[in-house]
Each structure stands twice: as C-alpha cells, then as structure tokens.
N, C-alpha and C positions, 0 to 999 in steps of 0.2 A: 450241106448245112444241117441237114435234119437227124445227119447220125450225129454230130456235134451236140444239139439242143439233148438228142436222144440220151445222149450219154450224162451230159448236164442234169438230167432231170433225174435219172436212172442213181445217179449220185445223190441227189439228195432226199431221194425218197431212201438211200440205203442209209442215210444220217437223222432220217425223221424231218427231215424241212420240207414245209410247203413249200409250193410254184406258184407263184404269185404273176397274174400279165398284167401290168399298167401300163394302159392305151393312152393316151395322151394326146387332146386336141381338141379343136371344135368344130362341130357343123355350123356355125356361121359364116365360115369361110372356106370352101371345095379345098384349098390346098392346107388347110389344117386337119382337114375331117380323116384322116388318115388312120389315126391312134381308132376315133371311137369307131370306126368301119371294122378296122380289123376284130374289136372289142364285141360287136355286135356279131361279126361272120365267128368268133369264135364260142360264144354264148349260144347261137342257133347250132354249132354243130357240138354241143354239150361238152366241152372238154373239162376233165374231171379237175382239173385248176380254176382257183381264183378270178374272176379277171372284171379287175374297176378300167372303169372309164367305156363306155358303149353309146351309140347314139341317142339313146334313150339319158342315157344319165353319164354325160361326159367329163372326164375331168380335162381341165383346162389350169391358164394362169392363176385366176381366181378360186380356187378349190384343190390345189396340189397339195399344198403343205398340209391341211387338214386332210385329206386323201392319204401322204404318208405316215403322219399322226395312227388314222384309222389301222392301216395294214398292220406299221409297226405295236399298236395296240391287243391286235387279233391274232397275230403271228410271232413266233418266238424265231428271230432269225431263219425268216424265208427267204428264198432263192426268188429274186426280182429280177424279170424280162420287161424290162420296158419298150416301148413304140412310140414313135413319135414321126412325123414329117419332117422333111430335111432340106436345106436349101444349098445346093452345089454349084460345079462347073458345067458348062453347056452338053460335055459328053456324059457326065457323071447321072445327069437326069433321066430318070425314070428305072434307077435301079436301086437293086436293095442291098443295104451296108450290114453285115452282124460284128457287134465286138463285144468283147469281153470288156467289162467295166460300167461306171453310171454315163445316161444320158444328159445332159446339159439342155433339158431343153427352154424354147426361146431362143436360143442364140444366137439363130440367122435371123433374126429379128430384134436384136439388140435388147430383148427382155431379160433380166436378170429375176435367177427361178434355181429352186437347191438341184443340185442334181441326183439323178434316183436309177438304182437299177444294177444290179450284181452286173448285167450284158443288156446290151441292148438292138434294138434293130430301129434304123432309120431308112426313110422311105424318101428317097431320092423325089421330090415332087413338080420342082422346077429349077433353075438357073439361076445366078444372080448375075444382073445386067445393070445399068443404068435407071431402071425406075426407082422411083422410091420405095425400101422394104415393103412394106406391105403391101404394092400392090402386084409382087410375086402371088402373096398366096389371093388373090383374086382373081390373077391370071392364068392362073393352072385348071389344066382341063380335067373333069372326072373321071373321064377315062383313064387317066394315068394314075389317079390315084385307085381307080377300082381295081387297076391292075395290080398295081402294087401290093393293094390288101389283099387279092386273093393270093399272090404268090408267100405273102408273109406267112398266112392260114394256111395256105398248102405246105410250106415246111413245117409250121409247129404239129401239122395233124399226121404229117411225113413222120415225126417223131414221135409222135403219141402211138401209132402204129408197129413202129420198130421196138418201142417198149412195152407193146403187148408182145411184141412176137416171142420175147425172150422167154 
C-alpha cells in the first residue's frame, strides 16, 4: 500500500499539486475519533503535507463543507487523501480499506455529507449488528482504533520514505 500512496504522491508533486490529508471525525465518540487520531499522529511526526482535521482541531459533520471550501480555496487542484471511520461486516472489522476515489463519509450512519477525496482510506472500526446506528461508534474499543491509526500512519510515512529514497 505505501508504494501505491508513494507513487500517488510522487505524481503529483511531478504535476505541481499538493497532498492534502482530510482526517475526518470526532473525539466525542472512540469510534469516530479515527480521522482526527490519525490527523494528530501525522502532524507530530511533521509530514511535509497538509493535513486538516486532528484532535486538536477536528473536522467533523458540522465543519466539512466549510473545511472543503478552505482546502479548495488554498489549493489549486490538490491531491486529497481522506480518512475516515468505517462501519462493516463482523470479519471486515478492524482493518484498513484504500481506494481510489471520494469518501462518502457518514454513511454507516445514515448522515448525508458531500463526498471528498481523490482516494481514500477507511478504518474498519466496528460491525453493524442489531443496535441502534450510533451506538456502534460507542461501542467500539480504542484500541482498535489506535491500531488502525497507527497502521494508516505507518503506510503514509512507508511512503513518504520511499519518496525520499528516490
């Protein structure tokens, strides 16, 4: 996955485009807090990209659209990696999805939210079962999510490395 990002990135710094990370989520809720964890581990380990949304200053439902306003304001056609929390199948939990294309996020919670993000990565956080939506992301433990943000941060910094190495 990190020669994929590597390459990704390696592209658009050869076209002149930022790397934009949009973390995505909240810490009022462990199984939301995904986005801004990752946003936070990758702001401490300085990565020479962009990156809105961190536990300090998250974006969330309420602050996206004016968050993509901002970037698309600051940036002429940047390469957007978004992050977000995910909500799957019982096996599917606790791993990490990359695709090419925008995030939808909200939508294992039936939030309707623009989608955003050249690619993105979702963070497998918990299952959907019989409770009510929401009290998935209550339910989910931080562990899983801690795990997931450092694995997501170890691929992007996997890639930031192989595009030194060149």
């Amino acid at each position: 996955m990190s020669l994929t990002i590597g390459e990704i990135i390696r592209q658009a710094s050869a076209e002149g485009r930022e790397v934009v990370f949009l973390c995505i989520g909240s810490d009022r809720y462990v199984g939301d807090s995904l986005g801004p964890l990752v946003g936070s581990m990758l702001e401490d380990s300085q990565v020479p990209y962009k990156v809105y949304g961190t536990l300090k200053d998250p974006v969330h439902a309420f602050n996206l659209k004016g968050t993509i306003k901002e970037i698309n304001r600051q940036f002429t056609k940047p390469v957007i990696f978004s992050i977000d929390a995910s909500l799957g199948t019982k096996e599917e939990a606790g791993s990490v999805i990359f695709r090419d294309g925008p995030l939808k996020p909200g939508k294992g919670i039936e939030k309707v939210l623009p989608p955003v993000g050249d690619y993105h990565f979702a963070g497998v956080v918990n299952y959907i079962d019989p409770l009510p939506t929401s009290q998935f992301l209550n339910d989910t433990r931080l562990y899983t999510v801690m795990t997931l943000a450092q694995a997501i941060v170890k691929v992007i910094l996997g890639a930031r490395r192989d595009e030194e190495s060149l």
